[in-house]
N, C-alpha and C positions, 0 to 999 in steps of 0.2 A: 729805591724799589717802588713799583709803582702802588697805590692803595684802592682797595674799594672798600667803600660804606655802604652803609642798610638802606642808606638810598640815593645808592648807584653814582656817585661821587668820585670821579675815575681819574686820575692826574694825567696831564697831557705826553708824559713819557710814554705810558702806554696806548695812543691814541691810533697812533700810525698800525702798530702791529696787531691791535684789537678789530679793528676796522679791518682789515683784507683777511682774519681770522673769519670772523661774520659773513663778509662778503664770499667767503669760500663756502661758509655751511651753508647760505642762504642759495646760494647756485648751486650745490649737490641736492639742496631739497627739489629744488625745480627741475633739475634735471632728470628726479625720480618719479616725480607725478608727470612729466611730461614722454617720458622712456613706453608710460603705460596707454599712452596715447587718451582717445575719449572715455576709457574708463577711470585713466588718474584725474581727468579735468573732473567728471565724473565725482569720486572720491573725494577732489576739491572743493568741489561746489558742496557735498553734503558735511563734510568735516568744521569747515568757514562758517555752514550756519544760513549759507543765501538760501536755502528753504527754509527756514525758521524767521528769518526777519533780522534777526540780532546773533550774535557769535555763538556756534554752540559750546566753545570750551568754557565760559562764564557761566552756561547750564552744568557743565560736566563736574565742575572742581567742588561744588557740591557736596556730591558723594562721598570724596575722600577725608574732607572737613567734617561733611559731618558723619562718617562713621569714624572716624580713628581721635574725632573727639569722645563718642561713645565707648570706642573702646577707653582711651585714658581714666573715663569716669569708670567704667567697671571696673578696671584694674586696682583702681581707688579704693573703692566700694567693696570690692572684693577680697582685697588684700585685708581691709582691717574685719569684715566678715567670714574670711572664711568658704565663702559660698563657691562650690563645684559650678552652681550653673550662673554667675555673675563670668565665675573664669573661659567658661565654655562660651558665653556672647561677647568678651572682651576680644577670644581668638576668632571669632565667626567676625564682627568689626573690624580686624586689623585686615582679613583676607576680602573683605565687600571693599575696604579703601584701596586696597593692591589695586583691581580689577577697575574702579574705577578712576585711579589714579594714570592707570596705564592711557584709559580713551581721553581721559582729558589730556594728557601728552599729545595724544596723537591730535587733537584739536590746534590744543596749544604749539605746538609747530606747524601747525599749517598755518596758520595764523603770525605766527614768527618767520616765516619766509618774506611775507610782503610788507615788512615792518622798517623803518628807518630811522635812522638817528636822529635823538638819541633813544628815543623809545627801543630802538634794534638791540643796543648794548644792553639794558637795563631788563631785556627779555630777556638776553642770554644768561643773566645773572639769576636769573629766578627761574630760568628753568633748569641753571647748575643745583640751586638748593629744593629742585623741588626733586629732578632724579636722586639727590642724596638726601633728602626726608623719603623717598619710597624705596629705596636704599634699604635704610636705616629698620623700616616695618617689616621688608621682606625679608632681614636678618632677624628681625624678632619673631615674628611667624614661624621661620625656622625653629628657634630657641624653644618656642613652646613647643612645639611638637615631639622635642625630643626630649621633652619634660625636664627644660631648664626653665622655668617661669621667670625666676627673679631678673635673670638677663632678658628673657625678656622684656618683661616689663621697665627697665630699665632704657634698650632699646626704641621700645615706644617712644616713651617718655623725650629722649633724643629726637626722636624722628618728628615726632608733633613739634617740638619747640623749633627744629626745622622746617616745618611744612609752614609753623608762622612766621616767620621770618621770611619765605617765598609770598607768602598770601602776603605782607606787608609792601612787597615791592610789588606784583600785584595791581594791587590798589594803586599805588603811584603812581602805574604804567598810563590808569585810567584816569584818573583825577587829574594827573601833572601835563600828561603826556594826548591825552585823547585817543587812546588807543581800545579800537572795537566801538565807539563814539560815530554818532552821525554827526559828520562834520559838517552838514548842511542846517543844524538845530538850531535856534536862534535866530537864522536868517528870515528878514519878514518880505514877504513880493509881494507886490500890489495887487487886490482884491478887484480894483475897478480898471476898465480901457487907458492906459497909462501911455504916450507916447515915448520912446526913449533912445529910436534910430529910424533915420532917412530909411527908406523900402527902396533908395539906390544903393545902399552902403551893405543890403544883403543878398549876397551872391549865392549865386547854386551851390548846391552840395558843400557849399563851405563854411565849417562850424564856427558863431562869429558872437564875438565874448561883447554886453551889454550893461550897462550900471544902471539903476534905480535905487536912490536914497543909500548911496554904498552897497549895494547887494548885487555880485555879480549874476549876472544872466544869459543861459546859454539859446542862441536863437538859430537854427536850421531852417532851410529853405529847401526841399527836398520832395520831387516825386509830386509837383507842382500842389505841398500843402506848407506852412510852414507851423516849426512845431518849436515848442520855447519847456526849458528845464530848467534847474539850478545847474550854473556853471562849475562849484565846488563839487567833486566826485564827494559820496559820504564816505566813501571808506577810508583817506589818508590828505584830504585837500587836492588833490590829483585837475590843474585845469582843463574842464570835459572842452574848450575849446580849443585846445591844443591839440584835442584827440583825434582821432580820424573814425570816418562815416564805418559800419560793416553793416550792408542791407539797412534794412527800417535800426540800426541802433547808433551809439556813441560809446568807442572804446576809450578808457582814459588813456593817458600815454606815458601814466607812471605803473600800472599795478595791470592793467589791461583788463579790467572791470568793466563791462560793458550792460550798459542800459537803452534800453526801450525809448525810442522817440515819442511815441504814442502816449507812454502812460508813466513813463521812467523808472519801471522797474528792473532789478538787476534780471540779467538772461543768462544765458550757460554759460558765463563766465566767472567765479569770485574773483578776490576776495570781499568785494564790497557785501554785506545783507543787508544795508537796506537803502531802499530806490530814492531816486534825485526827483527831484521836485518838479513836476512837470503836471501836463495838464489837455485839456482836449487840443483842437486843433481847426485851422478855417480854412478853407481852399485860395490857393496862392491867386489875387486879385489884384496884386500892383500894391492898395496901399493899406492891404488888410495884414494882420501875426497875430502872434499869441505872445503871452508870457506865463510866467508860472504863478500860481497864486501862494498858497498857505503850503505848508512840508506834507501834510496829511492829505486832504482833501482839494484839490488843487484843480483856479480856475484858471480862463482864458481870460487874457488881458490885451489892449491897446498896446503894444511898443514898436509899431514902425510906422511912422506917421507918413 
């Protein structure tokens, strides 16, 4: 029989039938924000996070940590006091973690549709324990109301030791995995005029992948200006030269995150939030480009001699 561990440790008998499991939820999600046409792209883009800059489901999980940690501590607190109104902010806690349990799902799968192996598996696992740690509240919630406390709190207690066990995979998603991570971080571009391609070897319109000091570099020739980015999409490693032109941007050609030639920021597309590495621009002169400078602040550089 197959096994999983607490961090996501999955034997290769299950591997074939996990994987087209995945790839089936992960195609039903897509099929539903795209059924809604521009307002589920819409939904996408604000759910993702690409107007915030960084993922909003890692703003979201927040709320349910930290109230249904508050609640446990009432319950604590409250059980060896005695106190009505410790009980009363223990159930007001479990019902503010439902609620925000629920938006951070809804993040957290939209964010799990454009996710990939094995970060893909290792989401699914954690978002199995985290519907059954909100599960587990929304049965206790019940419980109190119908003035069973003790199951409740019991319940809780259940449900928190589940919801960490979720936050602990989680974590590994990020740390192990780089998931919600700019994958462009780290990469350094050259601050000054850098030469690092012939100005015959870039062709119109066509996206055309560059190296300096190992740092790939994306350089466009386009609408007679040429404009230079980070080649690495930040959202998943996705190469932006593989990707194809749409207007003034670069769609990747794994996730279909598309950024701005101009300034590299993501545009109406996630799931990436935050923008590639790019930088002003020169008017096309034969032997003049750009490149990209620093992640943040980003200059024009020398790379086509």
């Amino acid at each position: 029989m197959a096994t999983v561990d607490i961090t996501g440790g999955i034997d290769a008998d299950e591997s074939a039938s996990s994987k087209a499991l995945e790839e089936r939820l992960q195609k039903s999600i897509h099929q539903a924000f795209a059924a809604a046409g521009p307002r589920g792209q819409q939904a996408k883009n604000f759910l993702n996070g690409t107007w915030l800059g960084h993922p909003l489901h890692s703003v979201l999980t927040d709320i349910p940590v930290g109230a249904w940690t508050a609640a446990l501590v009432c319950d604590g607190v409250g059980l060896m006091s005695g106190s009505a109104a410790l009980a009363g902010a223990a159930d007001s806690a479990v019902a503010i973690g439902l609620a925000g349990a629920l938006a951070a799902a809804a993040a957290g799968i939209t964010d799990w549709q454009d996710s990939d192996a094995p970060a893909r598996r290792l989401g699914m696992i954690h978002g199995v324990l985290n519907l059954a740690g909100t599960a587990l509240f929304a049965a206790s919630l019940i419980a109190r109301r119908r003035k069973a406390r003790p199951a409740g709190r019991v319940l809780g207690a259940l449900g928190f030791g589940t919801m960490i066990a979720a936050a602990r995979l989680g974590g590994q998603m990020v740390f192990d995995h780089r998931v919600g991570v700019d994958r462009t971080a780290g990469q350094e571009f050259p601050a000054d005029f850098t030469p690092v391609l012939p100005a015959a070897a870039l062709a119109q319109d066509q996206p055309t992948r560059a190296e300096h000091a190992g740092v790939p570099i994306l350089l466009v020739r386009h609408s007679g200006r040429i404009f230079a980015m980070a080649e690495t999409c930040s959202h998943f490693s996705g190469p932006l030269s593989e990707g194809k032109l749409v207007g003034m941007s670069i769609e990747c050609p794994w996730h279909r995150s598309r950024f701005a030639l101009e300034d590299g920021r993501v545009l109406d597309r996630a799931p990436a939030t935050v923008p590639a590495g790019a930088g002003a621009q020169r008017p096309n002169r034969g032997e003049e480009s750009a490149a990209p400078g620093g992640a943040a602040a980003l200059r024009l550089s020398e790379c086509v001699s």
